[in-house]
N, C-alpha and C positions, 0 to 999 in steps of 0.2 A: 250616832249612838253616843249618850251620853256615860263618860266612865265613871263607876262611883269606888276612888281611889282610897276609902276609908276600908276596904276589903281586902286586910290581909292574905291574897291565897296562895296558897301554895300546893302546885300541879304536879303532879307523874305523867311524865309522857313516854307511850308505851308502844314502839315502833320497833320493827326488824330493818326499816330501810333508814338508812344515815340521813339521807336528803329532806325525807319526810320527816322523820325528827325534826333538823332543822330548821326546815319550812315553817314549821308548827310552833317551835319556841321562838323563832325570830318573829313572825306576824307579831305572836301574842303580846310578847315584849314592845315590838313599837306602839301598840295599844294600849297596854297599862305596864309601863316600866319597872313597877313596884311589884308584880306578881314576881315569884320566886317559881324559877322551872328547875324542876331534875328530871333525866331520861334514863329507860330502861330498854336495853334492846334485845328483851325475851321475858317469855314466862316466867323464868327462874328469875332472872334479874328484879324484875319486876316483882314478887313476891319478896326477895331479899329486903330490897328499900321498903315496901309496907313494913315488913318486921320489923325494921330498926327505925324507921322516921316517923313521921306525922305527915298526914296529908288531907287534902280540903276538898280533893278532885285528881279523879284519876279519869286519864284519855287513851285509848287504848286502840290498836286494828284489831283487828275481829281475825283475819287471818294473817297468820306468822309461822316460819318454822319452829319446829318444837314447843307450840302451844299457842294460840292466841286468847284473842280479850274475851271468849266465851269463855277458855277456862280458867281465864283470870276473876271475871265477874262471880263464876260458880265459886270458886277457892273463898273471895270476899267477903260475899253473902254467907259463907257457911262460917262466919267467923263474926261473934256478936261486936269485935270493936271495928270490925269493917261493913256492920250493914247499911250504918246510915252515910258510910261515907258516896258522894255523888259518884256516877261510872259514866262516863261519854263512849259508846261504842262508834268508830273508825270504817267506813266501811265502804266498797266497791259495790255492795250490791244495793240496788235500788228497788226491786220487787218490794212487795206488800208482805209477802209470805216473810221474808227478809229481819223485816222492820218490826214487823206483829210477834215474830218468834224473841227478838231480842227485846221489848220492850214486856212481853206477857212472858216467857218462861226462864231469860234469862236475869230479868230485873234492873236491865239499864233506864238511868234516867233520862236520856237523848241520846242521838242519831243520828251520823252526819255522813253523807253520802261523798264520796269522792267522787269530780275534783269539789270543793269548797274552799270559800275567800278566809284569813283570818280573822275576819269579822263577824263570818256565821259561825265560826267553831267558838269563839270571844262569847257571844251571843249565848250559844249552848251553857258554855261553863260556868257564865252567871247564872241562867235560870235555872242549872240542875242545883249550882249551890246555893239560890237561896230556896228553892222547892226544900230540897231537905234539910235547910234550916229552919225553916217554918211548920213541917213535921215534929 
């Protein structure tokens, strides 16, 4: 995978497990060092930092206590300076029903099944953020 390091981004990573946070900001960092990672570990949290920061891509579980990434992606969308920001849905299920309902009703822009390497989630987050840059 070739990195193109002229890509300012800057990620919300949106986990309730510590480990899985980490996992996820370490890969990504030994892949492009230059990305800037902040983590949130809940719905609220995670709504907090949108409020007050800027962000390029948001990665998120689908399932969390006290809210996951469907109802983070719903709050997003329904907020015009967060539609066109990119949403990476986090997720354990692998059905079609799964994948079809988060891409058609909840609006994510990719899909990553657990387990995944930090190179397919790397993968994801460039092409959700240049899809919606190109939009």
């Amino acid at each position: 995978m070739e990195i193109d390091f002229q890509k300012k981004l800057k990620i919300l990573l949106v986990d309730d497990v510590q480990v899985h946070r980490y996992l996820m900001s370490s890969g990504i960092a030994r892949i492009n060092p230059f990305v800037q990672i902040d983590q949130a570990t809940s719905l609220e949290e995670a709504i907090t930092r949108l409020s007050n920061g800027t962000y390029n891509v948001v990665v998120s579980d689908w399932s969390m206590a006290g809210g996951g990434g469907d109802e983070l992606v719903r709050w997003m969308r329904a907020r015009a300076n967060f539609r066109r920001v990119p949403f990476i849905m986090i997720s354990s299920h692998a059905g079609h029903d799964a994948i079809i309902h988060a891409f058609m009703e909840l609006d994510v822009d990719a899909y990553v099944v657990k387990p995944f390497t930090p190179q397919d989630l790397y993968k994801k987050i460039v092409f959700a953020f240049d899809k919606r840059s190109k939009s």
